[in-house]
C-alpha positions as CSV (number, residue, x, y, z in Angstrom):
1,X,-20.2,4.1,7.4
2,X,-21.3,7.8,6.0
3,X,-18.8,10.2,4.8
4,X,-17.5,11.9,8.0
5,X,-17.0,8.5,9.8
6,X,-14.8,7.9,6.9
7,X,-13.2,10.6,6.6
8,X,-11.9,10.7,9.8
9,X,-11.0,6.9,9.9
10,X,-8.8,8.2,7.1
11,X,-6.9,11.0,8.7
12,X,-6.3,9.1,12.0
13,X,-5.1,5.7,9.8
14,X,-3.0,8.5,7.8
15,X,-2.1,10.3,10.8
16,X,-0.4,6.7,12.3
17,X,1.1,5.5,9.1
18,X,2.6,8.8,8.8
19,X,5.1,8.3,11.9
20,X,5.4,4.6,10.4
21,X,7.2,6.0,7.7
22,X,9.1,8.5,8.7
23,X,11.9,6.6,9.6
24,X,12.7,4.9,6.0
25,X,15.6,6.4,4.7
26,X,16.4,8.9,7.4
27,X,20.2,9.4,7.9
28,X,21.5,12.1,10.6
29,X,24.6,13.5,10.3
30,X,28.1,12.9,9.2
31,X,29.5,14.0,12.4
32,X,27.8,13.1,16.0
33,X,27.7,15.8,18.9
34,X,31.2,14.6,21.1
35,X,29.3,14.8,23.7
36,X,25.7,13.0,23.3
37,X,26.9,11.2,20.2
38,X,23.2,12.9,18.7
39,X,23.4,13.1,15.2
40,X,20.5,15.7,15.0
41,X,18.2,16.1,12.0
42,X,17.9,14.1,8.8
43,X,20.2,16.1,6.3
44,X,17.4,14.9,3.3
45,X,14.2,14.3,5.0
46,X,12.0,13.4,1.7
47,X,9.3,14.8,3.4
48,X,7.6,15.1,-0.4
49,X,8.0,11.5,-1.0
50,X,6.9,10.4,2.3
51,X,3.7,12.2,2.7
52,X,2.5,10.9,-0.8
53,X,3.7,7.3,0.5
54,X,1.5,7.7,3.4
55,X,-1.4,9.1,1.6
56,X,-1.3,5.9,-0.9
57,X,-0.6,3.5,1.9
58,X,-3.4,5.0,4.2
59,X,-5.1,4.6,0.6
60,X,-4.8,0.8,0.7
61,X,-5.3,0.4,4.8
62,X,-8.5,2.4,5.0
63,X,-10.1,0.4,1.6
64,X,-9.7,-2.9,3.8
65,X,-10.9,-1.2,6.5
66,X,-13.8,-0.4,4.6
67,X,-14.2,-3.4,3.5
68,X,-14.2,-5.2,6.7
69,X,-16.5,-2.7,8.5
70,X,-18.9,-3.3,5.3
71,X,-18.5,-7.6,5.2
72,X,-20.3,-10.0,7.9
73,X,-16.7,-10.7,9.5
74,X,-17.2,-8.8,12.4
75,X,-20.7,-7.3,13.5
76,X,-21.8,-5.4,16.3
77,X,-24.8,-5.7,16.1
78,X,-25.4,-9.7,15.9
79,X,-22.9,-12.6,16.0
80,X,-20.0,-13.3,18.9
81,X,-19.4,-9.6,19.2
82,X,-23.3,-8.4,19.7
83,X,-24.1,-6.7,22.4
84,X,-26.7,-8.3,24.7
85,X,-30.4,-8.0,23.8
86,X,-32.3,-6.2,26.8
C-alpha cells in the first residue's frame, strides 16, 4: 500500500466512524415540539471531543487494516481469493 492508498483508506474509515460516534452522549432538548414530539439539536454536541475520538479510533481501525492488507491472511493475488490465471 503507498501513501495515497493509505491515506485515503484513512479518511473514508474516519469518515464512517465519524457518524458511529456521533450519537454517544447526544441529548435533545428539555421540551419536545407538541406537535412532532422532535427534540431538535443536541443542546452540547462535544463536537471537540468526538472528532478527536474518531481520529484515535480510525487511528486503531486503519493500523489493523494495515496490517491485514500487509499479512498472508487474505491475498489477491494467490490463495482462495486469486484471481484466475489466464
Amino acid at each position: 500500500m503507498n501513501w495515497f492508498t493509505g491515506t485515503v483508506l484513512y479518511i473514508l474509515i474516519w469518515w464512517v466512524l465519524l457518524f458511529a460516534v456521533l450519537p454517544f452522549g447526544a441529548r435533545g432538548g428539555d421540551l419536545p415540539d407538541p406537535l412532532t414530539g422532535w427534540r431538535g439539536a443536541p443542546a452540547r454536541p462535544y463536537l471537540g471531543r468526538k472528532v478527536i475520538a474518531t481520529t484515535l479510533l480510525a487511528a486503531v481501525v486503519w493500523g489493523g487494516a494495515y496490517a491485514l492488507i500487509k499479512s498472508p491472511w487474505i491475498s489477491f493475488r494467490h490463495g482462495y481469493f486469486a484471481a484466475p490465471q489466464d
